[in-house]
N, C-alpha and C positions, 0 to 999 in steps of 0.2 A: 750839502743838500739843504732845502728849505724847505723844513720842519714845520709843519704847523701842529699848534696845540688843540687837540681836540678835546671837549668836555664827553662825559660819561653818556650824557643823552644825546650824543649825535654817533657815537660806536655804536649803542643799541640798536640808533636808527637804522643806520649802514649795517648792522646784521641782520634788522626784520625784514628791510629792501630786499637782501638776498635771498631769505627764506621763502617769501611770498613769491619773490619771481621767481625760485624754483618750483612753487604750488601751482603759478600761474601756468608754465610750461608742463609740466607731469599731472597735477592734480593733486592736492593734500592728500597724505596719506592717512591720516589719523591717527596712527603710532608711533610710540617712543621704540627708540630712539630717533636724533635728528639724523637722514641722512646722510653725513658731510661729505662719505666718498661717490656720492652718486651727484650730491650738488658739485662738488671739483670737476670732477671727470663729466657727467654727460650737460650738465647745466652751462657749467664754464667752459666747458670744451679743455680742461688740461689735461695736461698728464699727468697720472703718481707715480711716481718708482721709489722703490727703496734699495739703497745701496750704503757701503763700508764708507760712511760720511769719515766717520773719525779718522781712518786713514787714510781717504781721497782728499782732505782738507785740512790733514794737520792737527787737529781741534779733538782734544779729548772729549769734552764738556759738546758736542754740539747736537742737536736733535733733528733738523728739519732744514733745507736751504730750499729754496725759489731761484730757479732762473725764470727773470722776467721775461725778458723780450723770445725765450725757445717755449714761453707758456707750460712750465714743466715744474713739478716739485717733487720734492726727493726728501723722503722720511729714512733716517738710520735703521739699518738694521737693526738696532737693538730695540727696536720699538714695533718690529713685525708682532702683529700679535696671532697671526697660525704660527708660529714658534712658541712663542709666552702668551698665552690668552689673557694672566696676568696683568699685561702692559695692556690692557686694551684701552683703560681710563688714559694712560698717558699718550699712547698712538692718537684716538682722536682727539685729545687737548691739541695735540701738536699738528696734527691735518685742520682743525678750525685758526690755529695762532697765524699759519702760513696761508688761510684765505683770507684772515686779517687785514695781513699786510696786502694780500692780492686788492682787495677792496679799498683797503686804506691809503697805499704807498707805492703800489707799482707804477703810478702816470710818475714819480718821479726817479725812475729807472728804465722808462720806455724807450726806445730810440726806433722801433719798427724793424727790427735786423734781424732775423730768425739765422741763426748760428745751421751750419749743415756739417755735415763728415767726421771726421777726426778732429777737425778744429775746434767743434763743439765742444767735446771732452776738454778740452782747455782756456775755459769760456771759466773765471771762478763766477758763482754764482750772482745773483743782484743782493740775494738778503742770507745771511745765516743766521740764524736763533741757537742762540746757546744758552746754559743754565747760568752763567757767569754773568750774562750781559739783561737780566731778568729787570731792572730799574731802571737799563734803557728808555728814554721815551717813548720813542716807538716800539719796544719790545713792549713794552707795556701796555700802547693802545692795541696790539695784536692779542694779548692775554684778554684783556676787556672785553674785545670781538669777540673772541673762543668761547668766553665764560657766555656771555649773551645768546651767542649763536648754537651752542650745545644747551645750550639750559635756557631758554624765553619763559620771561616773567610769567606769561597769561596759561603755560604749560605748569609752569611750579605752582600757583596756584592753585590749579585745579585740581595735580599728582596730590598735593600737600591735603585739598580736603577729602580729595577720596582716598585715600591711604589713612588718615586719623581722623577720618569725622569730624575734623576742625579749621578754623579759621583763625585760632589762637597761634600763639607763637608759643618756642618752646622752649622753658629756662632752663637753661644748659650747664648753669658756672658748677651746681652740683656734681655731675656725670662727669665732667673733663677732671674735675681735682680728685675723682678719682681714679678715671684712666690716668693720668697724668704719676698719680702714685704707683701705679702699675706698670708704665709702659715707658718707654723710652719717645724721645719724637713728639711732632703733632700729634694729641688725641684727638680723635674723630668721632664726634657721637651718632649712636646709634640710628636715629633719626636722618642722620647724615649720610649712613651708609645705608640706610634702605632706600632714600630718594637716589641715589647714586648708583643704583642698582636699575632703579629704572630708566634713568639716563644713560645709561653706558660710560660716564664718566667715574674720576677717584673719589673716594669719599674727599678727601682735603679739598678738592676743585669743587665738590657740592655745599661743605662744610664753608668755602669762602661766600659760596653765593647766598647762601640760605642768611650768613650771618649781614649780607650787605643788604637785603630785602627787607630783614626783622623778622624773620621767621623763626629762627634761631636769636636768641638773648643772652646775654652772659650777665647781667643784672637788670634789675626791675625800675631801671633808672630811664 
């Protein structure tokens, strides 16, 4: 396949594109959350389904595949979240990762052949995303999309000052060395987890964005 390298502001870009053209078609809604499964399904015209990926494919480790050319994605059960309302941070990570790639990567998996009947079922996918394959390149620029496309800068800003009355960013190294003496895992600070609450995404996946914007510091450097 021929990979291109995309920088950080042209992912952004290709996820505001999509947003607004979903405004432009529905009308901005005004509130959080972003909606990704209404952008997939009625903006883009695909399908969602969710099904036993791990053992339709083999793949302990997998979350999410795309068939391109049947216009279809398919989220693991294990990420339904009317089962685990829990999983809800990670079910939308993984429905924005696989519009990602829709945006990003499907023209080089197209061929125009929309699969029918029984044969379809044996079509393996164009894209799988797995937790394994997370430094992928492209798995990467997909995560990028997600993070962008669930969480836009000009929305964090605004959550950020009407939620603290501030404009400041927030020195964190304190609060982590002490979750971090308590807890096992990434700490997530609290700041982190009330923006993430308004996003419908994880703390960790708010915690990465906050810390790449500067809103979140880990020293006064």
């Amino acid at each position: 396949m021929n990979f291109r390298y995309l920088q950080k502001e042209e992912i952004e870009a290709a996820s505001r594109r999509l947003l607004l053209g979903h405004y432009r078609q529905f009308g901005p809604s005004g509130f959080l959350p972003i909606p990704v499964e209404e952008i997939l399904e009625s903006h883009l015209g695909l399908t969602l389904e969710f099904d036993d990926l791990k053992a339709r494919l083999g793949l302990r480790d997998v979350l999410g595949a795309t068939w391109v050319n049947d216009r279809r994605v398919v989220i693991d059960l294990s990420l339904d979240p009317t089962v685990d309302p829990r999983k809800e941070g990670r079910y939308r990570f993984t429905l924005a990762h696989e519009l990602g790639h829709w945006e990003l990567h499907r023209h080089e998996f197209e061929d125009g052949t929309p699969r029918r009947g029984a044969f379809r079922q044996q079509i393996p996918p164009s894209i799988v995303c797995r937790t394994s394959a997370s430094k992928d390149p492209m798995e990467w620029q997909a995560d990028i999309f997600a993070s962008y496309l669930l969480m836009p800068t000009k929305m964090l800003n605004d959550a950020w000052s009407s939620i603290f009355g501030t404009t400041d960013s927030y020195m964190a190294a304190e609060e982590i060395e002490e979750l971090s003496a308590r807890q096992e895992g990434q700490p997530v600070v609290s700041v982190a987890r009330e923006m993430a609450r308004e996003f419908h995404v994880s703390g960790q996946a708010m915690q990465i964005r906050l810390l790449g914007m500067g809103l979140i510091k880990l020293s006064t450097d």
